[in-house]
Structures are given as C-alpha cells and as structure tokens.
N, C-alpha and C positions, 0 to 999 in steps of 0.2 A: 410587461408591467411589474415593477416592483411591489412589494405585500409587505404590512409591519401589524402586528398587532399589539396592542398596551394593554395588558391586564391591570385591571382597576379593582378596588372592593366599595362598599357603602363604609364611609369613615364612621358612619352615627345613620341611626336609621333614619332621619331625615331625609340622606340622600337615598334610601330606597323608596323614600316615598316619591320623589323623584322622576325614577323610573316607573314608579306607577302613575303619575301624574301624565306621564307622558305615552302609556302604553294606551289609558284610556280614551286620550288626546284633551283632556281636559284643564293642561298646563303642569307645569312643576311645582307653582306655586301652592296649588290647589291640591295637586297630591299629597306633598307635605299634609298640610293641615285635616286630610281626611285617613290618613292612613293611623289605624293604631298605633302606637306604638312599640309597646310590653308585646302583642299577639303578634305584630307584626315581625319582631326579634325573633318569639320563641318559632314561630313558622318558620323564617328561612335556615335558621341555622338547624332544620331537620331537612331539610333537601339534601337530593343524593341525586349522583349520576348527573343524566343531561339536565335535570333540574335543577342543577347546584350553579350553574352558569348560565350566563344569555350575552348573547351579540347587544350590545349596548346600540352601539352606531356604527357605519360604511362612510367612508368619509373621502374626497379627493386632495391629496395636497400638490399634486403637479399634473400634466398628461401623462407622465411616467411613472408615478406613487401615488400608492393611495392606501391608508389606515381603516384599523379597525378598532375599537373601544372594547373589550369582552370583561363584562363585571363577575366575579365571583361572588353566589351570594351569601358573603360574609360578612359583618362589620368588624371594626377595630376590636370591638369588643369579644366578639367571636373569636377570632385570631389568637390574641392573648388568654382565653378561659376555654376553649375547644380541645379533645386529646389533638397533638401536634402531628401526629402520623392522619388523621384525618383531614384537616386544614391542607397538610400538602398534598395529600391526596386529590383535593377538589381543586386545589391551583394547579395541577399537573394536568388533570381531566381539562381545565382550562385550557393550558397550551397544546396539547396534543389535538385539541377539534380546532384550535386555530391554526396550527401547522395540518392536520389532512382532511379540514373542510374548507376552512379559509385562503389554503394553499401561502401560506406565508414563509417568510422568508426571516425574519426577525420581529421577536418577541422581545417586548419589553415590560418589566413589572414593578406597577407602582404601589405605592404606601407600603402595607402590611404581608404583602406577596415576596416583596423580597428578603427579609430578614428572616421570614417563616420559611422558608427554602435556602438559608445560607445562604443568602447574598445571589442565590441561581447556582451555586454548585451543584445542589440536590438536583436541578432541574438537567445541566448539561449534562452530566454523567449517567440521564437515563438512556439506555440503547435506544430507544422510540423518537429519541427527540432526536432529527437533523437541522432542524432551524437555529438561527443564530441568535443568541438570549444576551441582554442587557438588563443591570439591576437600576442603569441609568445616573449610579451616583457621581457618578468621573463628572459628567457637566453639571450636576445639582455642588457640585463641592467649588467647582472650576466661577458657578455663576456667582459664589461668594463673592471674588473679587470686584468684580464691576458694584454690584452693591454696596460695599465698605466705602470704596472710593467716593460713589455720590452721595452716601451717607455724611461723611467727612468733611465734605462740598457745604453741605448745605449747615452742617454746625460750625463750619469754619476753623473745624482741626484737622489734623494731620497726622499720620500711620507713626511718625515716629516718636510722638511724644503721647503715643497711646498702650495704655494696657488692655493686652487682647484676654478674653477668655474662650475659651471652648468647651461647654457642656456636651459629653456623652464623646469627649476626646478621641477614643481609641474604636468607634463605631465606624463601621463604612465611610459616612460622610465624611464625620468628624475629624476622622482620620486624615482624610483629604483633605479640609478647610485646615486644619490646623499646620498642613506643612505648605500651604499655600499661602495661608497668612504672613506664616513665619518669612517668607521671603519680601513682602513688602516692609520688612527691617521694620517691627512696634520695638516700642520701650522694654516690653518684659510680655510675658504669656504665664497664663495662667490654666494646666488643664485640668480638668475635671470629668472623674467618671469613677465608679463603685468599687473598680479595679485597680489598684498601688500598683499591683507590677506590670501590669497591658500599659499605663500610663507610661511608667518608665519608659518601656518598649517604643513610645511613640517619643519620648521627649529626648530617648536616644538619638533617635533618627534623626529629630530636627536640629538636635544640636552640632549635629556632623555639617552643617552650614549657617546657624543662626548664631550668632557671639551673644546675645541680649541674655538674662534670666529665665531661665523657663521653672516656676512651680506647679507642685500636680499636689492634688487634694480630690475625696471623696468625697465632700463635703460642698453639692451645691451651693450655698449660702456664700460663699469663699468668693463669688460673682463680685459682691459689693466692691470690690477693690480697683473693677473693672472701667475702662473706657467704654471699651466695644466688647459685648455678648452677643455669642454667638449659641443657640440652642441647635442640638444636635441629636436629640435620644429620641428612642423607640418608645417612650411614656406614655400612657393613653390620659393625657391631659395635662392640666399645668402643673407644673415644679418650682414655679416664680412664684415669690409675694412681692407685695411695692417694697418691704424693709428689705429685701436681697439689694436691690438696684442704686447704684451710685448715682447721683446726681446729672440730670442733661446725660445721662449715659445714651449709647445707641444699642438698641438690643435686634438680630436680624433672627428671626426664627424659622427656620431649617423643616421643621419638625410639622408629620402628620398624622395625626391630629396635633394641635398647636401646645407648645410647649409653654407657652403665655398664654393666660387668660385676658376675656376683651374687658374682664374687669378689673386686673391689674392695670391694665393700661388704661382706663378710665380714670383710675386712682392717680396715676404718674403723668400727668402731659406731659411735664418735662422729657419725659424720655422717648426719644425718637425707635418706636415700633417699628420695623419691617416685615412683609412678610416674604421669606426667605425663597432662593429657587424657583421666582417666577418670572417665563419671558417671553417676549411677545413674538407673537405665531401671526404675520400678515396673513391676511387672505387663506389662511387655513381653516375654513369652518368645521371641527370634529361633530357638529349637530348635537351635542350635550352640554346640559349646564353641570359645569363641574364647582359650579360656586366660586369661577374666577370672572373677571373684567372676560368683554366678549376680547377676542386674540389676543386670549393671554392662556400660557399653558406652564404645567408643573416643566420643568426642566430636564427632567428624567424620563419623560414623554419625547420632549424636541431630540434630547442622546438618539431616541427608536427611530424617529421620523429620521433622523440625521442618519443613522448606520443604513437605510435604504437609501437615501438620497447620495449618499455617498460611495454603496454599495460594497461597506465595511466587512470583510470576512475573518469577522473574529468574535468570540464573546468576551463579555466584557462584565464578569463575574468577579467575587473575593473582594481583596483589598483594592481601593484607587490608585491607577497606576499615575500618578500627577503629571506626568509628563504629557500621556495622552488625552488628560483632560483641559490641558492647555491647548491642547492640538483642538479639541472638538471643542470647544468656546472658540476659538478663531476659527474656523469652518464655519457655526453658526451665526458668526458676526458676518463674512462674508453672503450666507445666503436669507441676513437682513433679520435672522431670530437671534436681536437683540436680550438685555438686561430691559424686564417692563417696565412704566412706570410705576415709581414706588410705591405700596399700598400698608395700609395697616387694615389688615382685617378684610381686605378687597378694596377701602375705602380709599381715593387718593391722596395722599400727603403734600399739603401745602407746601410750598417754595422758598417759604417766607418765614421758616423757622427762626 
C-alpha cells in the first residue's frame, strides 16, 4: 500500500472550528459558530509537542493508496506573527509522526507550511526525514494554464492580444505561472513583486524564449494595465482594490488566504474572479471540508496524491522545475484530476458571461 500524507494548517480560525465541529460530531457548520474565536487563536497557538498537530482524516483514493490530512495547529495568522524557528518546529513534529506513525511514503505541504520551511528544503535536509516531500507548487503553477484558457473562452479573448500580470512574480508559484504563461505567447507581461532585482532574475529567464515586452514594477497597482491577473503572494489577505483592476479583466487567485477580497469582487462584476489551483479529485472523498465543492481539491494536494499514485522518487522542493510540472498536469489529466469547474469564492461561474 502506498501512504501520502498533506499537511494542512486552519487558514482563519474558522476552519478550526471546523474540526471542532466535527471532533464533537455535531457538524462544521456548527462548530464554526460556537467556537470562540480571540480564545480560540490565543489556545492553539500555545500547544506544543503532540498537541500541536492532529490526524485530520484516513482517507482511500485507490486499492493501492490511501491519504492522510494532518493539520498543524496554527493559523495563517500564527505562521506569519509566531518566532519562525518555532512554526518550523511544529510542522516538522508534523512530518516526522506522519513518516514513523503513519508509515508514509510522501508528504505534502500545503498553504503556510511551505514557505515557512523554504519551500521543504528545511524539511529534506533533516537526517530524520526519509519520506519524499512536495511543496506541491510544480501543479498548482502548471493548473494555471488550463484556467486562463477557459477563462479566455468564456470572455471570448485570446492569450495573444492579452496583457499578463503576475503578482508575487518571483515566489514559488509565481515563478512558475509566470514562465508558463509566457509561452502561451500574451501581448506583453507584467511582473510584479517588492523585489527589482529577483524580478529581473525571473524576466531574464523568460526572456531567453519570449520575444513580447516584459515590465517589472513593485508596485501592485501597475495590475490596472492588465488583461489577465494573476495573484500569487504569500499576503495574509487582500492587496486588490476595484480601482487596481482594468475593465472585464480576468483575475485567477493563486493565493491562500485569498489575495482578493469577496468584497472587491462584489464591487467589480465585470471582472471574471477565479479561484486559482482547484481540481477535481473523482471519487476521492478526503472526509473533510476544506471549504471547497465536494471533489474538488487544492492542486498541491492532487501533486502528493499524484507522487504515490505514480510512485515518484524524488522531492520536489525550491524553485518550479516547469518542465516537470508539465509532466504532472498531464499525468493528472490522464488519471481524470482535471482543471475544476470554475469558481469564484467556491461559488460556480456562469457560462454566459
């Protein structure tokens, strides 16, 4: 039997409530609305040791694989205001009881786990760790593509009389979507990220095959000019206003916790929201609600499912190797974990834009 486990955190303590909804069996919904929330924060993020993490769910995805959920319990907010030698601490104590209690074979780490560990380098380079670790972002960069496309479809334009942007450019993902984009040949790119010189470093690269314009600017705002936005940062909340966003633009958001607010986009109908990196998981039931469509999963979960199903011996840590994220979007086309249908906010997206 193959073993994967995804390490997950509570994005907002909502979703801890959540799991208290469900530990008590009294639903998630219900959890939510009874659990504190201010006491609820300041409680978990003093847990230490084996109380810093819990087996979420056991889950089957073939005869021959089967997943595990294991939440850290930290929120977004935790992550980013915690000392960072402790944060990694508790996501390492994570992987290590899913590699020698869980008996797993490959780890995968989603949201706030992988940035907080370098992308998993921290994680491989421990002597304790032998299981095979993914940050998952090669297919969360890779699922870009299929989304632009029906995005595209459905306003009735096309990649190459479009201006691309990439917020949070030179990040994991961003890095990836933005040299993946650049080969469906747009009008001009636009990237953006806090950093002039990491930016150069990426519009280097892309320029070694893209003929079009590439600008880099620090300057979120610089979006306006845009066709298709693309968010991409590790932000713990929105960086959009509606005056950022060009008209009928498409904006796909990458980003967890969301790099758009549902009140921007309340303000813009015109502009077609996506929410970025989701795809559909057949007949996979993980037994949790992660607040997506039921067989619908983050992207960087199917990468984990995918490196056991596939029986991948490698990690797949640092920068996007785009090549092989080509590779694992067609792998997962073939075994039917599609591009989801498109959502804004979970919600589905009309047809008839």
């Amino acid at each position: 039997m193959k073993k994967f486990a995804f390490i997950v955190h509570p994005r907002t303590i909502d979703d801890f409530g959540r799991r208290v909804g469900k530990a008590l069996r009294i639903g998630e919904s219900l959890g939510i609305k009874i659990t504190p929330k201010r006491l609820s924060e300041w409680f978990i993020g003093k847990l230490r040791g084996r109380l810093s993490f819990t087996v979420i769910s056991h889950f089957q995805v073939s005869p021959k694989v089967e997943g595990y959920l294991v939440g850290v319990m930290l929120t977004s907010h935790h992550m980013l205001t915690l000392p960072r030698r402790l944060v990694q601490t508790k996501i390492i104590n994570a992987c290590l009881y899913a590699q020698n209690k869980l008996h797993v074979k490959y780890i995968g780490l989603g949201a706030y786990t992988a940035p907080m560990t370098l992308n998993g380098r921290l994680i491989a380079k421990d002597k304790r760790i032998h299981s095979y670790i993914t940050h998952g972002d090669a297919l969360s960069a890779a699922s870009v593509i299929p989304a632009v496309k029906e995005a595209l479809l459905l306003k009735k334009s096309n990649i190459e009389s479009s201006i691309v942007a990439v917020v949070g450019a030179y990040g994991v993902v961003g890095r990836g979507v933005a040299i993946l984009l650049s080969e469906l040949g747009p009008k001009s790119m636009i990237l953006i990220g806090p950093n002039i010189n990491k930016l150069k470093a990426v519009k280097e690269t892309i320029s070694k095959n893209y003929l079009g314009n590439i600008y880099i600017s620090n300057i979120n705002s610089d979006i306006r000019a845009a066709d298709i936005v693309i968010l991409c940062t590790t932000a713990n909340g929105s960086i959009v206003t509606s005056r950022m966003l060009k008209e009928n633009c498409i904006v796909i958001d990458m980003a967890q916790p969301h790099n758009m607010s549902r009140e921007v986009s309340m303000e813009r109908p015109d502009v077609l929201r996506i929410d970025g990196g989701y795809m559909s998981t057949p007949g996979v039931d993980i037994k949790f609600d992660m607040g997506l469509p039921k067989y619908v999963s983050f992207a960087c979960f199917v990468e984990t499912m995918l490196s056991a199903i596939l029986d991948v011996n490698r990690h797949d840590i640092g920068a996007v190797d785009t090549e092989y994220a080509k590779y694992l979007l067609a792998e997962s086309y073939k075994y039917g974990y599609t591009l989801a249908p498109l959502t804004n906010f979970s919600e589905p997206i009309k047809q008839d834009i």
